[in-house]
C-alpha positions as CSV (number, residue, x, y, z in Angstrom):
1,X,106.6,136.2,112.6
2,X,105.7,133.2,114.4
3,X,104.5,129.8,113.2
4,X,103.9,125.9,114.0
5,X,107.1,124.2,113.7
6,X,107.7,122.3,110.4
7,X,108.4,118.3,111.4
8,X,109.8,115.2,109.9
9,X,110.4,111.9,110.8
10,X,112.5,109.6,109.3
11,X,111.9,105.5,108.7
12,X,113.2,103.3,110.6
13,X,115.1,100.5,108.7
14,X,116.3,103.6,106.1
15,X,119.8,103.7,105.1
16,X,121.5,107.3,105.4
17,X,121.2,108.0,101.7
18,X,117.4,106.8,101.6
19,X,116.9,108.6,105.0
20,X,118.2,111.8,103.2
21,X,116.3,111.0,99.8
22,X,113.0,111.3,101.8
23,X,114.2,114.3,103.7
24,X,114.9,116.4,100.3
25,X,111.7,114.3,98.9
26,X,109.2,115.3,101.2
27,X,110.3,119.1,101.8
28,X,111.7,119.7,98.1
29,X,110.7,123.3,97.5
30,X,112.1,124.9,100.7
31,X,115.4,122.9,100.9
32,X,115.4,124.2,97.3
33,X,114.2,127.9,98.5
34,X,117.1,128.0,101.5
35,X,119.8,126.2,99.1
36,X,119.3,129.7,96.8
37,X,119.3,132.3,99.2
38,X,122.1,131.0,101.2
39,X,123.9,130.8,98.1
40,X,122.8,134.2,96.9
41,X,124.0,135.7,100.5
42,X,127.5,134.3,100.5
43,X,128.0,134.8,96.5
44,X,127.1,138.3,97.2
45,X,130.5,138.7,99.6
46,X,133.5,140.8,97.9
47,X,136.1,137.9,98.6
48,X,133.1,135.9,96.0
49,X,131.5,137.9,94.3
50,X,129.7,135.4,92.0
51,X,128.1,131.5,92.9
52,X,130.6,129.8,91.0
53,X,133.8,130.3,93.6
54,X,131.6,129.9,96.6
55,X,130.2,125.9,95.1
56,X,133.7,125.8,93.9
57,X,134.9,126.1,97.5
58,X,131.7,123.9,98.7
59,X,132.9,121.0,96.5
60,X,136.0,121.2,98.1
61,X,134.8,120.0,101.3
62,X,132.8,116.9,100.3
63,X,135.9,114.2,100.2
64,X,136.9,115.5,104.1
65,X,132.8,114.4,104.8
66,X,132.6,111.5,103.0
67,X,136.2,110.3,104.8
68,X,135.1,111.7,108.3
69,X,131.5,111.4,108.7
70,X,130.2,109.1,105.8
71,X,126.5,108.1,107.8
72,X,125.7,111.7,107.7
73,X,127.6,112.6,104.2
74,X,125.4,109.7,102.9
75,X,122.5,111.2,104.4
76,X,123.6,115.2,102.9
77,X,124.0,113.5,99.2
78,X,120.7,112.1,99.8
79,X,118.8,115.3,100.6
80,X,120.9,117.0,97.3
81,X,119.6,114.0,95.5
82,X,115.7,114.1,96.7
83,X,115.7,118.0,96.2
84,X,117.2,118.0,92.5
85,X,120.3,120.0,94.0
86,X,124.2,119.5,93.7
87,X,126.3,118.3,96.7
88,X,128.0,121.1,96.7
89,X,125.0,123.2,96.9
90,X,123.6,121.2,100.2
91,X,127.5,121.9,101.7
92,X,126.3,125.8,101.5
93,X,123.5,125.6,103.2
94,X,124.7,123.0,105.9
95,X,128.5,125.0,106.2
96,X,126.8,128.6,105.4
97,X,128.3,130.8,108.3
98,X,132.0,128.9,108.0
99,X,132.3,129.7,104.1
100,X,131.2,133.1,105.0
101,X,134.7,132.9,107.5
102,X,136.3,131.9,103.8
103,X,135.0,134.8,102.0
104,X,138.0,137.4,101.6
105,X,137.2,141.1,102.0
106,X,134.5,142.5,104.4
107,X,132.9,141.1,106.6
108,X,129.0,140.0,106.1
109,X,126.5,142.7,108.0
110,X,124.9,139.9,110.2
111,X,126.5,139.0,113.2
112,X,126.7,136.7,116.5
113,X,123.9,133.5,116.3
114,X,123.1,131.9,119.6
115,X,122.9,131.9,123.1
116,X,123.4,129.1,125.4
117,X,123.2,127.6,128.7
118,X,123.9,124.4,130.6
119,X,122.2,123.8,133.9
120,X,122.4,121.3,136.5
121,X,118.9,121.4,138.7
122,X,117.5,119.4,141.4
123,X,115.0,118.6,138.6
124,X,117.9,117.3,136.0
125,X,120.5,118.5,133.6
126,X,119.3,121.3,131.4
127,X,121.1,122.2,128.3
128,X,119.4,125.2,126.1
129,X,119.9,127.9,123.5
130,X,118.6,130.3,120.7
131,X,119.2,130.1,117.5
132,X,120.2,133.3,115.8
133,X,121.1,133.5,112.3
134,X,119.7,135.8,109.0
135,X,116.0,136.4,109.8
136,X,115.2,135.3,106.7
137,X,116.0,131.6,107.9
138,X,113.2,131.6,110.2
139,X,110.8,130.3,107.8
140,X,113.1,126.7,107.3
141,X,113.3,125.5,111.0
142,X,112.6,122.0,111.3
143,X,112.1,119.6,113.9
144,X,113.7,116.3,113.0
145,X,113.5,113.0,114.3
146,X,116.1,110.0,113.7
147,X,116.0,106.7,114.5
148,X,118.2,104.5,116.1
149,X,120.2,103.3,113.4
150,X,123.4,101.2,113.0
151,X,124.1,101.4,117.0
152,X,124.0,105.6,116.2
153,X,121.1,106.7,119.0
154,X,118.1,108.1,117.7
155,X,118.0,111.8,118.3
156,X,115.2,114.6,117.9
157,X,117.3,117.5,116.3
158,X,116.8,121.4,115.9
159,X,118.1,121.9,112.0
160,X,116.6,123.7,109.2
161,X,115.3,122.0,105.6
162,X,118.0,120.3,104.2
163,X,120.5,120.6,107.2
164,X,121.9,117.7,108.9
165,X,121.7,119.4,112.5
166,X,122.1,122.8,114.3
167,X,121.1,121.2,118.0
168,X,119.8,118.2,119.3
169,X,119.2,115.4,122.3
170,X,119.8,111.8,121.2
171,X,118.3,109.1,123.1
172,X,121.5,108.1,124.4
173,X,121.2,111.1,126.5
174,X,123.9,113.2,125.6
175,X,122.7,116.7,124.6
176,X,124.5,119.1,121.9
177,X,124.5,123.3,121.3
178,X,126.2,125.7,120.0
179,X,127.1,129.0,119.4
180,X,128.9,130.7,116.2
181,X,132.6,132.3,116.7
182,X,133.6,134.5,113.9
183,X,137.6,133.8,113.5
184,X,140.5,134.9,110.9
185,X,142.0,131.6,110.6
186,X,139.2,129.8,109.3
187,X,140.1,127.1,106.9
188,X,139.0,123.7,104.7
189,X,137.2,121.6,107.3
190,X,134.7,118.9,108.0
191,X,131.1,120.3,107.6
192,X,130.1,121.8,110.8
193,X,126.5,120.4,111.3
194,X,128.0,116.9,110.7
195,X,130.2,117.4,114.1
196,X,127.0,117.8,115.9
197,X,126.1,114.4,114.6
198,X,129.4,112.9,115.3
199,X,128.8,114.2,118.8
200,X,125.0,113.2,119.2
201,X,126.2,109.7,118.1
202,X,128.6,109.4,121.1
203,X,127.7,107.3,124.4
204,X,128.0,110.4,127.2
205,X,129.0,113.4,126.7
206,X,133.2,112.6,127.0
207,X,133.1,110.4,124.2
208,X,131.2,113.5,122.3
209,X,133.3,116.3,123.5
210,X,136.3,113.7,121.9
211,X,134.5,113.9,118.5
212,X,135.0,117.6,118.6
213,X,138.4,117.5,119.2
214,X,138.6,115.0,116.9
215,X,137.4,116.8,114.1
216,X,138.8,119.3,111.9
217,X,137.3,122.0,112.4
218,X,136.4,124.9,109.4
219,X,135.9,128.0,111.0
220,X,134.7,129.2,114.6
221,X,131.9,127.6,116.7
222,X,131.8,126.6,120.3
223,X,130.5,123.6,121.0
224,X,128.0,123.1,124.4
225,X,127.6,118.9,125.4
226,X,125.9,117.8,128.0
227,X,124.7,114.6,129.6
228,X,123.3,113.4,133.3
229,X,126.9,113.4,134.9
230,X,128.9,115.5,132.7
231,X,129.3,118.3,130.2
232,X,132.0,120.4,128.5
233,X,132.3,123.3,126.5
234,X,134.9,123.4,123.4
235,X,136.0,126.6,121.9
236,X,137.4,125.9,118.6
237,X,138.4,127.6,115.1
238,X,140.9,126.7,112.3
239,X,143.5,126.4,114.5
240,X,142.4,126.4,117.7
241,X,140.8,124.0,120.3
242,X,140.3,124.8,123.7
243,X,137.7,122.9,126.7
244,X,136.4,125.9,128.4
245,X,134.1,124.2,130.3
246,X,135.0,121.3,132.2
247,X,131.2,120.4,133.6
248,X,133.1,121.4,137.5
249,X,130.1,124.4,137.7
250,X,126.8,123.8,138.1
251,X,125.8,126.4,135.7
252,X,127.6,127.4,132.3
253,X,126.6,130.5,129.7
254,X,128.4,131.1,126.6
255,X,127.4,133.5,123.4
256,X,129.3,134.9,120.5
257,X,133.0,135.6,121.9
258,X,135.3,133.5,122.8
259,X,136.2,132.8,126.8
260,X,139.8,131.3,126.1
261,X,142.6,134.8,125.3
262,X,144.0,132.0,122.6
263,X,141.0,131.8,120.6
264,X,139.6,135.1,121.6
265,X,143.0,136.3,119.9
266,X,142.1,134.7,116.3
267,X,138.4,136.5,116.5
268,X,136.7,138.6,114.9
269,X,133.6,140.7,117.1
270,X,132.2,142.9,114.9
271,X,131.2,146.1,116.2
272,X,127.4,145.7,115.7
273,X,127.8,142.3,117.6
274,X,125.3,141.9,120.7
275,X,127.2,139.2,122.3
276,X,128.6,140.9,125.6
277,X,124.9,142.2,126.2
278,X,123.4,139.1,125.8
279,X,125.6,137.3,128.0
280,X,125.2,140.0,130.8
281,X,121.4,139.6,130.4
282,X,121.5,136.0,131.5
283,X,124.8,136.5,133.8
284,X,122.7,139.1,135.6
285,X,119.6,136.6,136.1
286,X,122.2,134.0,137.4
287,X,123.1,136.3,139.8
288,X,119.7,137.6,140.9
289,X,117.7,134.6,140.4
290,X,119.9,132.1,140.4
291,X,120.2,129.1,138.2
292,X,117.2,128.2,136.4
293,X,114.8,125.8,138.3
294,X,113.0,123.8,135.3
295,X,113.0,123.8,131.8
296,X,110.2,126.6,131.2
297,X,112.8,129.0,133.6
298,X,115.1,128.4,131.6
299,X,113.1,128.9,128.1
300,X,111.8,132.1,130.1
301,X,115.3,133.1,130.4
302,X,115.8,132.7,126.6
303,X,113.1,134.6,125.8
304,X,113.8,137.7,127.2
305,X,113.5,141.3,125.9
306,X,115.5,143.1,128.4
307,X,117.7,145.6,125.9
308,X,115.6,144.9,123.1
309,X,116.3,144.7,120.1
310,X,119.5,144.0,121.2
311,X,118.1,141.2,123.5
312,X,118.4,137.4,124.6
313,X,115.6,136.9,121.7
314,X,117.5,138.8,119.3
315,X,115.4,141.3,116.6
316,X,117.9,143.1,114.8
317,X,116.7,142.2,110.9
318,X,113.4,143.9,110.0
319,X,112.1,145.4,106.6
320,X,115.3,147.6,106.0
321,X,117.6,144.9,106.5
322,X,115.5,141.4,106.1
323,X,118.9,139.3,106.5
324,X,120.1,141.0,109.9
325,X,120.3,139.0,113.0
326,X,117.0,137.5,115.1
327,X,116.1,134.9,116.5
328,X,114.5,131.9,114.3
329,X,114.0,129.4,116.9
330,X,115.0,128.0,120.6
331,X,115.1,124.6,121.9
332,X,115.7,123.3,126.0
333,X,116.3,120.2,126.2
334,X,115.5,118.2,129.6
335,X,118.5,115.3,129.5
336,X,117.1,112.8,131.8
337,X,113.7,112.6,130.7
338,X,114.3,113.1,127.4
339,X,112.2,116.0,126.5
340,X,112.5,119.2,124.9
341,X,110.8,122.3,124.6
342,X,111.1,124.0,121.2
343,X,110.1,127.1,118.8
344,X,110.6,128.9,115.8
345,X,110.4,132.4,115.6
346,X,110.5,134.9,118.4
347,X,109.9,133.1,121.7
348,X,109.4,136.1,124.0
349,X,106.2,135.3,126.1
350,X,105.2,131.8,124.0
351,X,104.5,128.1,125.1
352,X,107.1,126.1,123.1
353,X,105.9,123.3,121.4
354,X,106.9,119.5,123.0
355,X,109.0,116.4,121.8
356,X,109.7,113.5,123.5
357,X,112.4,110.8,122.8
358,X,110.4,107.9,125.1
């Protein structure tokens, strides 16, 4: 299914907390709706087994936010406030696929979430990806928009209702992705969607990549950033950090497994996992085509159907399995000028919708 993307805009002037207060205000029943089913999906995991153990573990990660990251904590408490929720039940749906890492005993039937790609083009830097997670998150994608705010550049964000970020370009220019790594050594951390904040809050894209390394991280996720001169790519899980991209190439692809044989040894591919496919998809058009020449090649690119359902555009969940991997939404984001290109839903063959940070 496809439809308009949902948007909100935050006040300038706002204070995190009242930023987050209209947030869970304004879009109370499906930050409510997402909060449940979230919940629902990890209490349902054997190492759980029940909601109480999986908020128990949530709770446990709100002093590590409030110490590390409190702009965005402030602004997490607020959406839990404006939505008549707990803390602990925003953490779920904002740290959903690392307390799923958490969960003892098998592992969840969805798999893999994203593919990205960085691009440097006689046009600009390009930095763009899917987002794949439980089809049944498609119906909570959100455009948001932040102000400038406290020196922290404004930024438009890819995110769902009541999540702090899952993408985003700040007006600062630096430009943020990412794709999930499943890993054994997952472990208490700071919430992930927060790190893309630290990171969009940076200057350039060093000073971002430093925030990632800076953090501690919960459970597997690498993390793309980009600006006009510079990007890097940071592998990292529970234990393990590694730069895998150094920004040296002009063109960069990453999906679901890990690059570096360090982390790649802490991971945890599941056999239904389309990750190698995808990234031979868009290796292969690197190779044919070459590097993408604009931002609508590259969305093209991101789009594609070529082994479907096992495809770029993922569409593994359907009626039988609702919660199975697909895509819920893309974003390219055009560094210079500011722009991106975004959807939710399947993006195979459609215009994206436009946002501009000017």
């Amino acid at each position: 299914m496809t439809r308009p993307l949902r948007r909100f805009e935050y006040r300038s002037g706002d204070s995190p907390r009242e930023r987050g207060r209209a947030h869970g205000e304004a879009l109370r029943e499906p930050v409510r709706a997402l909060a449940a089913l979230r919940l629902e999906l990890v209490a349902r995991l054997p190492g759980f087994g029940a909601a109480g153990p999986v908020l128990e573990l949530a709770e446990r990660h709100l002093p590590l936010l409030d110490a590390l990251a409190p702009g965005p904590a402030q602004e997490l408490r607020g959406i839990a406030e404006g939505a008549g929720l707990s803390a602990a039940e925003l953490v779920v749906l904002n740290h959903y696929t690392d307390l799923k890492d958490l969960a003892p005993g098998a592992a969840p039937a969805e798999t893999d979430g994203c593919s990205a790609l960085y691009a440097r083009t006689p046009r600009g830097t390009l930095l763009g990806q899917t987002w794949d997670m439980h089809g049944t998150a498609e119906p909570f994608i959100l455009m948001l928009r932040a102000p400038e705010a406290d020196g922290v550049p404004g930024a438009w964000l890819l995110t769902l209702t009541g999540c702090l970020a899952l993408a985003g370009l700040s007006e600062a220019g630096v430009a943020v992705a990412i794709n999930n790594l499943r890993c054994r050594d997952g472990r208490l951390g700071l919430v992930w969607p927060a790190i893309v904040r630290l990171a969009l809050a940076a200057p350039g894209a060093t000073a971002a990549r430093d925030a990632v390394l800076a953090a501690p991280i919960g459970s597997g996720h690498h993390y793309l950033v980009a600006d006009a001169e510079r990007a890097w790519g940071i592998e990292a899980t529970g234990t393990r950090k590694r730069v895998v991209f150094d920004g040296a190439a002009p063109v960069f692809l990453h999906t679901n497994h890990a690059l570096d044989p360090e982390v790649a040894a802490v991971g945890d591919s599941l056999p239904a996992s389309t990750t190698h496919e995808r990234y031979a998809c868009l290796a292969g058009g690197l190779e044919t085509a070459g590097p993408p020449r604009d931002a609508a090649d590259l969305w093209q690119r991101l789009g594609s159907h070529e082994g479907h359902p096992r495809s770029v555009c993922t569409h593994m969940a359907g009626p039988g399995d609702p919660h199975a991997m697909a895509t819920c939404a893309a974003v390219v984001m055009e560094v210079e000028p500011r722009r991106l290109l975004a959807a939710a839903g399947c993006i195979h063959g459609r215009e994206p919708e436009r946002f501009s940070l000017a």
